[in-house]
C-alpha positions in Angstrom: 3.3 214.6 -64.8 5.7 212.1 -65.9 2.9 210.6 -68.1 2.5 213.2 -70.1 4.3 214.1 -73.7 4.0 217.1 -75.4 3.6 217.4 -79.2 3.8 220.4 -81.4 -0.3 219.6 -83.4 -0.1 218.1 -86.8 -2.1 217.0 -89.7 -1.0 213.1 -87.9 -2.2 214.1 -84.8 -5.3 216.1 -85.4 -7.1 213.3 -84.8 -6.9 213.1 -81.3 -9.0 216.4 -80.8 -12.2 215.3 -82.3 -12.3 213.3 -78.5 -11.3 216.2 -76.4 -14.0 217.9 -74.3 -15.0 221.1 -72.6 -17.5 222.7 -71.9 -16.1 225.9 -73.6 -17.5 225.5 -77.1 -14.8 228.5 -78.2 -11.7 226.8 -77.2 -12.7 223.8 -78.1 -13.9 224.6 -81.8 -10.4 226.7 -82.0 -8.3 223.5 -81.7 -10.9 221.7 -84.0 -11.0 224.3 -86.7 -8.4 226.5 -86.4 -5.2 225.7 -84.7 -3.6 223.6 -87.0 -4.7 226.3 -89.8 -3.0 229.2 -87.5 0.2 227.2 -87.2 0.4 226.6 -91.3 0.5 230.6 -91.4 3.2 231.3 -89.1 0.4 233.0 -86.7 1.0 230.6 -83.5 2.2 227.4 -82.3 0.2 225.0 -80.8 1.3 222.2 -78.3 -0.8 219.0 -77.4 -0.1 217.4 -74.1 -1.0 213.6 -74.0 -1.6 211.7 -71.1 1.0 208.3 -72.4 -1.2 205.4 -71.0 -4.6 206.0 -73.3 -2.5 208.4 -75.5 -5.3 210.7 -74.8 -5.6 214.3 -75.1 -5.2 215.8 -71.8 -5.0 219.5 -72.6 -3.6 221.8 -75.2 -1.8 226.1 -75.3 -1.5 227.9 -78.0 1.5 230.6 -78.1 2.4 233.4 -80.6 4.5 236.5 -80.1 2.9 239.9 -78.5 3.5 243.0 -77.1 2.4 244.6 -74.1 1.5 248.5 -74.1 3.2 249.9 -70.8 1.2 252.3 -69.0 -0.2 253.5 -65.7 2.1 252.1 -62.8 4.1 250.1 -65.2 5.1 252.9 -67.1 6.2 254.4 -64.0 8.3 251.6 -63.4 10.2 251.4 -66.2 10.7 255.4 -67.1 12.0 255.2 -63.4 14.9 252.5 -64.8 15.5 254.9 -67.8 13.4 253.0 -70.2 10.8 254.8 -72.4 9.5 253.0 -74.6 5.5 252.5 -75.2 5.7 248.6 -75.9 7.5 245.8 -74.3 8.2 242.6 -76.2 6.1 239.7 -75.1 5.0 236.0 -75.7 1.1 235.7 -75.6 -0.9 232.7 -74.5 -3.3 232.5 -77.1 -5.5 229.4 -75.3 -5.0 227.1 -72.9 -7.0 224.6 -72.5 -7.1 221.3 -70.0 -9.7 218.0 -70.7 -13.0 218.0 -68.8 -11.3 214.4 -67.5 -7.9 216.1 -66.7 -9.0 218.9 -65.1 -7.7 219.8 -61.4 -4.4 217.6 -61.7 -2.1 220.5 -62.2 -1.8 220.3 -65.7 -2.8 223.6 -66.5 -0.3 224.8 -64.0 2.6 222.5 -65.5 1.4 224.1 -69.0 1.9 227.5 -67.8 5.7 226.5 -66.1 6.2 224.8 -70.2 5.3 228.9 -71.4 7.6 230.5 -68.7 10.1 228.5 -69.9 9.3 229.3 -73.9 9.4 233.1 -72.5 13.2 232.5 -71.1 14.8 230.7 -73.8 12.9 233.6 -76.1 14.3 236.3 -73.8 18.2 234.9 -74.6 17.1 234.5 -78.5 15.5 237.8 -79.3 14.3 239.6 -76.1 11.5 238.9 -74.4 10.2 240.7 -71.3 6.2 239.1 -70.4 3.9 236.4 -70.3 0.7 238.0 -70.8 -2.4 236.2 -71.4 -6.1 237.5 -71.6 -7.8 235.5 -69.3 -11.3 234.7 -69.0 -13.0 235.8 -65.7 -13.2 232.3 -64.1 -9.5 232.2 -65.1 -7.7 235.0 -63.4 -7.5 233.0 -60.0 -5.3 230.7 -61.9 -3.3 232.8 -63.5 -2.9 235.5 -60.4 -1.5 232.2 -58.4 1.2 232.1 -61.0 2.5 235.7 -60.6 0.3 237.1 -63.3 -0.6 240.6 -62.4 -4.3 242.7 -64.2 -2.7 244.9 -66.8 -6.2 246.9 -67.3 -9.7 246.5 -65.2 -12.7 246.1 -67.9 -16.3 245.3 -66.9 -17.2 243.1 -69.8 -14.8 240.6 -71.9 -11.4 238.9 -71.1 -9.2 240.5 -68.5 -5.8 241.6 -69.7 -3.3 240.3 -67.5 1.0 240.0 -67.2 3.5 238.3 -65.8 7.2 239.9 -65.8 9.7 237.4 -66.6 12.7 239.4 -65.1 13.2 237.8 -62.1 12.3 234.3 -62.9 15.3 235.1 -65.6 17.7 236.1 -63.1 17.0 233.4 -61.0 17.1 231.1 -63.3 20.2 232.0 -65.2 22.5 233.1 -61.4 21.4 229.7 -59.9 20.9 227.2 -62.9 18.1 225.6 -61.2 15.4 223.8 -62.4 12.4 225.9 -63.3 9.7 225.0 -61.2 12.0 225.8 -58.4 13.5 229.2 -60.2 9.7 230.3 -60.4 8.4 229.8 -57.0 11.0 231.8 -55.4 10.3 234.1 -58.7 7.1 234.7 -57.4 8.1 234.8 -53.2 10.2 237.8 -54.3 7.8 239.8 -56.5 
């Protein structure tokens, strides 16, 4: 991963994503068309991740602020720690998205470690409580291998899904160690 660098997308660099290719015609037409539009508005942030040697476009996320609607189990969960209220603060993965020529080299996984860490230094700014993310349905593996848990079942459309930062902030902020490490015991204790 050490050949990689991470950009916040520009009107200079917008012209690396004419190249980049998936096979998801959404995701791929939302960094083309509408990402850098989005970002001008103050409705998300986008981040490019470049592979150094070619200074290709390897993959891209896409982030904004969210809340999550407690309810069921969760709800549970919290009214038994004395909290009540309906929503929770959250930061939302809008897209992610990883190069058909990147694909399976752990990028999408070192994207997601980039988010949890967004979601910390967010948590210590303003509050911050989830990652949540609606996945697509050849997604959730990835994201349940991560800690993300299914917020709500539907039959049709994305699939709603969390993951509580809590722990991976306790961790984190008790033992000062680096993240990757402070979220794989994160998720051995969950």
């Amino acid at each position: 991963m050490k050949d990689l660098r991470i950009e916040v997308i520009s009107h200079e660099n917008m012209q690396h994503a004419e190249g980049f290719e998936t096979d998801n015609k959404e995701l791929r037409d939302f960094l083309v068309e509408d990402a850098l539009k989005n970002q001008e508005v103050g409705i998300s942030t986008t981040y490019l991740w470049f592979y150094n040697p070619g200074n290709q476009l390897a993959a891209y996320v896409t982030i904004l602020m969210d809340a999550i609607r407690v309810s069921g189990d969760l709800r549970d969960s919290f009214l038994g720690q004395g909290i009540g209220y309906k929503t929770l603060p959250a930061l939302k993965v809008g897209r992610l998205c990883v190069d058909k020529k990147y694909e399976r080299r752990g990028i999408g996984k070192n994207i997601m470690y980039f988010v949890m860490e967004k979601a910390i230094h967010l948590s210590d700014e303003v509050g911050c409580r989830f990652i949540v993310v609606d996945a697509k349905k050849e997604s959730e593996h990835f994201y349940r291998k991560l800690g993300f848990y299914v917020l709500k079942e539907r039959e049709k459309g994305t699939i709603p899904m969390y993951f509580d930062i809590i722990d991976l902030l306790r961790l984190y902020k008790e033992h000062k160690i680096k993240l990757k490490d402070s979220i794989a015991k994160g998720r051995s204790s969950v």
